[in-house]
C-alpha positions in Angstrom: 20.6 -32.7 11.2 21.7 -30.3 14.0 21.9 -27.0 12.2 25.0 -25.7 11.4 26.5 -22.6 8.9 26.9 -24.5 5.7 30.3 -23.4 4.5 30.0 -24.0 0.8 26.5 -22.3 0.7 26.4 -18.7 -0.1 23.6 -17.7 2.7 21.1 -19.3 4.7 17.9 -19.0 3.2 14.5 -19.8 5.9 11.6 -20.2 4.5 8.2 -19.1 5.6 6.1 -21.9 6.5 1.8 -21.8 6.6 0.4 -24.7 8.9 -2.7 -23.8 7.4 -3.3 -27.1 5.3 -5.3 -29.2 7.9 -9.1 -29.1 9.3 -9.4 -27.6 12.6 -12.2 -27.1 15.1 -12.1 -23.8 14.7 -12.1 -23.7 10.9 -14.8 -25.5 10.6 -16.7 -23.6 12.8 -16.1 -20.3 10.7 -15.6 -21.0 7.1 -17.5 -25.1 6.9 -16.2 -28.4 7.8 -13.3 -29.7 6.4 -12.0 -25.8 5.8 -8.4 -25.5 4.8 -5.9 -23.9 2.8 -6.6 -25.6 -0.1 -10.3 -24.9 -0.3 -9.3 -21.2 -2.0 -6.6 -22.5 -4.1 -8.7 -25.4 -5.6 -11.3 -23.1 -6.5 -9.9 -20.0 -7.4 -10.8 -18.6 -11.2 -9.0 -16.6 -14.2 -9.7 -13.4 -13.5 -8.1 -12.0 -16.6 -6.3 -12.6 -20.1 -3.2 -14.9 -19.6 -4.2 -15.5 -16.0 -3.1 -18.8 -14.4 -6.0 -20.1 -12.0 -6.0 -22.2 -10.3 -2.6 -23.5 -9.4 -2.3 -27.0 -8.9 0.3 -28.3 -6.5 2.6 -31.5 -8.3 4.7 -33.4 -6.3 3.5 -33.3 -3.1 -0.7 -32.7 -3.8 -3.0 -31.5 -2.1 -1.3 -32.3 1.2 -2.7 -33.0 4.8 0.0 -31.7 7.6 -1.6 -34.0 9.9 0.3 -36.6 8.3 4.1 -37.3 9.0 4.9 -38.2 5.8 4.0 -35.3 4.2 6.4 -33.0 6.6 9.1 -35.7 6.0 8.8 -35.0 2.2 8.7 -31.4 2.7 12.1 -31.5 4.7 13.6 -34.1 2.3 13.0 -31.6 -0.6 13.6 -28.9 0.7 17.2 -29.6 2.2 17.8 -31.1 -1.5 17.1 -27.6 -3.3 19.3 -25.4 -0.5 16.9 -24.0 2.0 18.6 -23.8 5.0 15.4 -24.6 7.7 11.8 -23.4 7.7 9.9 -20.6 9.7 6.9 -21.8 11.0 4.2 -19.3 11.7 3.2 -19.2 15.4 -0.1 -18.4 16.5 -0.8 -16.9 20.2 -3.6 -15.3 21.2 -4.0 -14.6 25.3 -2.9 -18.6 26.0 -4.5 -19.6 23.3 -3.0 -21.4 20.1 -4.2 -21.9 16.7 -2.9 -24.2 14.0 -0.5 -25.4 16.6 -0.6 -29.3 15.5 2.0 -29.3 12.9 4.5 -27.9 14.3 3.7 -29.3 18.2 4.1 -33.1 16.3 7.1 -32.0 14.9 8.8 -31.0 17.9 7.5 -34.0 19.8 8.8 -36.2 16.9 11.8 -35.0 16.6 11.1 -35.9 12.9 11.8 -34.1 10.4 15.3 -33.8 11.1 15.5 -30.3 9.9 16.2 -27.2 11.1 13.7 -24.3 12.2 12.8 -21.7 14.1 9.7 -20.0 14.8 7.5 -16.8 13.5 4.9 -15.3 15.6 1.8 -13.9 13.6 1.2 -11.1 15.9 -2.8 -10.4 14.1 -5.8 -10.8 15.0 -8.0 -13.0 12.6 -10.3 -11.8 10.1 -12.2 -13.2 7.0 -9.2 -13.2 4.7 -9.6 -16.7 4.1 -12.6 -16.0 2.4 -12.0 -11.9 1.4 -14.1 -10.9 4.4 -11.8 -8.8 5.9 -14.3 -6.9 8.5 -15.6 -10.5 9.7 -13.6 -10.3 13.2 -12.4 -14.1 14.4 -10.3 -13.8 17.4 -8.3 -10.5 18.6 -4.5 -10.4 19.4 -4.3 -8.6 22.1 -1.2 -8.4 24.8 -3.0 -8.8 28.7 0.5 -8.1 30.6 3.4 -10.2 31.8 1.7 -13.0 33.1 0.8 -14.3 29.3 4.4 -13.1 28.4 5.7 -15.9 31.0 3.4 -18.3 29.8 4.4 -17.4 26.0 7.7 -17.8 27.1 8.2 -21.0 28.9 6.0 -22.2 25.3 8.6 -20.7 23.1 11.6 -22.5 25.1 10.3 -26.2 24.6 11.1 -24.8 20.7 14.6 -23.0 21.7 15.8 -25.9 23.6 15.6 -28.1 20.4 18.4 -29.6 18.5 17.1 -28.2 15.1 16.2 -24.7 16.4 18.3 -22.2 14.0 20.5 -19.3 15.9 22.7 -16.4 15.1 26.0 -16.6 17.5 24.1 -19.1 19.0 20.9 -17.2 20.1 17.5 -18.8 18.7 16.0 -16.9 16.0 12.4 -15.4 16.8 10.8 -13.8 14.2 8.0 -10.8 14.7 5.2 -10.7 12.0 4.3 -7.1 13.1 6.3 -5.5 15.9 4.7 -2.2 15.7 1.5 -3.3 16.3 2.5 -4.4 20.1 2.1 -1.4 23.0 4.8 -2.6 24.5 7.2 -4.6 22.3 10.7 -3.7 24.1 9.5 -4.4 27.4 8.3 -8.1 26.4 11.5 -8.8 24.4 13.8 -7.4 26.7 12.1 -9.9 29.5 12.2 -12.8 26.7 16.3 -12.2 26.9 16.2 -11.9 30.7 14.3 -15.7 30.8 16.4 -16.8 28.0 19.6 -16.1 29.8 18.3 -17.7 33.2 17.0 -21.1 31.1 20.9 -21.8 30.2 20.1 -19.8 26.8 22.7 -17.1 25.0 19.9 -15.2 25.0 17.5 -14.2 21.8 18.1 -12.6 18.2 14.6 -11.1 17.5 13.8 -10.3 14.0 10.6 -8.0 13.0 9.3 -7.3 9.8 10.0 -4.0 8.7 7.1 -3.1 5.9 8.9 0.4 5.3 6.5 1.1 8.3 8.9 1.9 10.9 12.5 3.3 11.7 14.0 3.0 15.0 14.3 -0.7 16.0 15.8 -0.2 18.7 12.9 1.9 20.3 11.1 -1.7 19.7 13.7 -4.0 21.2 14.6 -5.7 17.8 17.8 -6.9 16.7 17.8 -6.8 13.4 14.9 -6.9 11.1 13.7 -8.3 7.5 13.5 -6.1 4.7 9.8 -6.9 3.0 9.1 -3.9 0.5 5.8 -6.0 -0.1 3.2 -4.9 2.1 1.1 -7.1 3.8 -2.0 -5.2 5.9 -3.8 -6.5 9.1 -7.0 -7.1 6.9 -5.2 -9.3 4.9 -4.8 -7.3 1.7 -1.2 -7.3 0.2 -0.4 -4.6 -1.7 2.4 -2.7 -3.3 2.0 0.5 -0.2 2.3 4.6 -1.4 5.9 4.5 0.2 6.8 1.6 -2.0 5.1 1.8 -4.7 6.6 5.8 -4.7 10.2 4.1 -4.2 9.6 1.6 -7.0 8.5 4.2 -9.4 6.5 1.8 -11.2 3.1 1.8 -13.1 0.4 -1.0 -11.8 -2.2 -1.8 -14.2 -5.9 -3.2 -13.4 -8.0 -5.7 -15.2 -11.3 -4.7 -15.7 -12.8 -4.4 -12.0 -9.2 -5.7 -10.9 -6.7 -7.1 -9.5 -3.8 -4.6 -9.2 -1.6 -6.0 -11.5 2.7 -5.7 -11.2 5.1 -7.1 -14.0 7.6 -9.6 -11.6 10.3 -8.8 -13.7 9.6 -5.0 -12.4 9.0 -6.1 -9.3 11.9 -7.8 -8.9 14.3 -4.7 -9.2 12.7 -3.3 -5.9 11.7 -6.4 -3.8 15.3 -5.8 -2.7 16.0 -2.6 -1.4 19.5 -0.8 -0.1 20.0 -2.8 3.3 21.7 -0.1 4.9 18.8 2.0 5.1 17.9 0.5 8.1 19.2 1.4 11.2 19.9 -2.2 12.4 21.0 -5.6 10.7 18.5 -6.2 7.8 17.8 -9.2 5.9 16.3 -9.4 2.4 12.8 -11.3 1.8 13.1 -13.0 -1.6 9.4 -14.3 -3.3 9.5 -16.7 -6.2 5.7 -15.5 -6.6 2.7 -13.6 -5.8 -0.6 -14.2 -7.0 -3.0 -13.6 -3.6 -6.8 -13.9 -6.2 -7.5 -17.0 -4.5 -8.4 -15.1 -1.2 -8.8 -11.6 -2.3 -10.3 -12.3 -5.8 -10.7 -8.9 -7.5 -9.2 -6.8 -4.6 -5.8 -9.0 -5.0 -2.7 -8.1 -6.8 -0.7 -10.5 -9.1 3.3 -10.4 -9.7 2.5 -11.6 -13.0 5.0 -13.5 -15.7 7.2 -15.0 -12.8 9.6 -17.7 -13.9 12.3 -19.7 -13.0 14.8 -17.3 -14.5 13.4 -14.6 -13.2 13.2 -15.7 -9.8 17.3 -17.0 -10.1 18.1 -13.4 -10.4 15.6 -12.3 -7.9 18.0 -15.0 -5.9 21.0 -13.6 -6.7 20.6 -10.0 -5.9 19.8 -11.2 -2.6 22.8 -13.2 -1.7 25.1 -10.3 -3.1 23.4 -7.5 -0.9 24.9 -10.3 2.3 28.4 -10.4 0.5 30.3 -8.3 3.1 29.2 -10.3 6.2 30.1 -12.9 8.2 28.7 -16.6 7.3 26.4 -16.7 10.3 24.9 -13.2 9.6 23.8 -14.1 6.2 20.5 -14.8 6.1 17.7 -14.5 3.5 14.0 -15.1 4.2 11.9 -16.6 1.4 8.3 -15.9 1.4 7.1 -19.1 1.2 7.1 -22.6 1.2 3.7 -23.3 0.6 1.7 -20.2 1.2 -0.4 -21.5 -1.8 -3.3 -18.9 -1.3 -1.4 -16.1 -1.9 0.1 -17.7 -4.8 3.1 -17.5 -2.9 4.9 -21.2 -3.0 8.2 -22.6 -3.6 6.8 -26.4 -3.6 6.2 -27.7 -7.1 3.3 -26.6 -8.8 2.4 -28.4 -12.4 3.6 -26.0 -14.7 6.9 -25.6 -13.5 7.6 -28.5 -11.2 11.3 -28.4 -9.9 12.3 -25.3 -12.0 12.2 -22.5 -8.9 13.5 -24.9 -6.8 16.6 -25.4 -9.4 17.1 -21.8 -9.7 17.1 -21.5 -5.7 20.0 -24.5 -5.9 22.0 -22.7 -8.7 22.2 -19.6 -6.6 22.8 -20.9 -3.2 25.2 -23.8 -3.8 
């Protein structure tokens, strides 16, 4: 399905996809063969009264994204329950990719027929998978304009496509940490220079604004997502000082941890005024967030999410986008399947197709 601005939908909602559910060379190598995703979420424990570990996935199990039928079911039910397309997360360090097979099959395939666009996850890799956040994998760094060429002419394979998601026609890149770059608007700014020569209407480059930086302009961004919920390069997630300040809330700690946030509170702040930001902002909606399965004591839990909750969650969303322009209305939903960081809009067995209902309700 080429993508197009569904009329009788009240936004576009993208959600975050991990193509972490799959061995890989490199995986095994670091964390013992057969390494993925799932290995934390299988074996994660109750860490406190009323806590629900693990979480077992339903519908679609315990998945392999090597397979085409699993990414065909993932489409199929997505598309059913409203979600507009999926961001994949894009890994790029110095030439080299990482996870890349999902998504390079996909784009090969042309199969699933469903839109997409693409997140790059500007980090360097640590031990999170495994809360060994000072074990140092493989650095992001940024060698010059050479490797932003060769990033590039990557990147347009993925713009030219059929499915690829724009605004007024200009592919949708999305920035995982745009401050961490020495010199983001010089790469961007090139990015729209090589998007223009390829035939392209050029690029509408989103970074993720953590509260953690103001003048988006000064880093060649064009509008930005609004994610009050922090996420740090060592792979802790936390409600930050600035948020946490904003929120005015009270965490509380099981014995020896983790940091522990009512949803239902969390929900009133996840999103915030969207004209504090000196650019276009879009709001980052989370049907969860239990991240114990990496982090086990040091995590934090968004506990006594449900279905309800989540529908009004939803809804505050789609009316902070009510003054703009079909195209421009956009919500980001963190995730699809980010299962480790108990972070998942796929079925799980306690609720099965209940978030998914409330996302339908809400977006038509």
């Amino acid at each position: 399905m080429t993508e197009k601005v569904a009329q009788n939908r009240k936004a576009r909602v993208i959600a975050f996809y991990l193509p972490q559910f799959h061995p890989t060379p490199e995986n095994d190598q670091w964390w013992g063969k057969g390494f993925t995703e799932w290995t934390n979420v299988a074996s994660a424990k109750p860490l406190f009264k009323g806590h629900e570990q693990p979480v077992i996935p339903a519908d679609l199990g315990f998945y392999d994204l090597r397979l085409p039928e699993t990414r065909a079911a993932q489409a199929e039910m997505a598309a059913a329950y409203g979600v507009a397309g999926f961001c994949y997360w894009h890994y790029w360090f110095n030439g080299r990719r990482m996870l890349e097979r999902p998504f390079d099959e996909v784009l090969a395939s042309d199969s699933p027929d469903f839109p997409f666009c693409l997140g790059w996850a500007n980090h360097s890799w640590n031990g999170i998978w495994k809360d060994e956040p000072h074990r140092r994998l493989i650095d992001q760094t940024y060698p010059g304009e050479a490797d932003d060429r060769a990033h590039f002419d990557y990147l347009l394979t993925a713009f030219r496509d059929h499915r690829y998601m724009t605004v007024d026609g200009k592919p949708i890149l999305v920035i995982f940490k745009p401050t961490d770059m020495p010199d983001a608007k010089r790469r961007f700014d090139l990015w729209r220079e090589l998007a223009l020569q390829a035939g392209l209407k050029g690029l509408h480059i989103v970074g993720i604004n953590m509260l953690d930086f103001k003048d988006s302009t000064a880093l060649g961004l064009d509008a930005v997502i609004a994610s009050t919920l922090a996420v740090t390069n060592t792979g802790n997630s936390v409600v930050n000082e600035a948020t946490r300040i904003m929120w005015g809330i009270r965490r509380r700690f099981s014995l020896g941890g983790p940091r522990i946030v009512e949803y239902s509170e969390a929900i009133k702040h996840l999103v915030p005024d969207l004209n504090q930001f000196d650019c276009e902002a879009y709001p980052c909606v989370y049907p969860n967030w239990d991240n114990t399965p990496r982090k086990g004591r040091k995590g934090l839990v968004l506990a006594n999410s449900t279905p309800a909750l989540f529908e009004e969650h939803v809804k505050a969303a789609v009316v902070a986008l009510d003054d703009r322009a079909d195209e421009h209305k956009l919500v980001f939903l963190k995730s699809w399947n980010e299962w480790a960081e108990g972070n998942h809009l796929e079925p799980d067995a306690k609720w099965g197709h209940a978030y998914l209902e409330a996302l339908k309700r809400v977006i038509g």
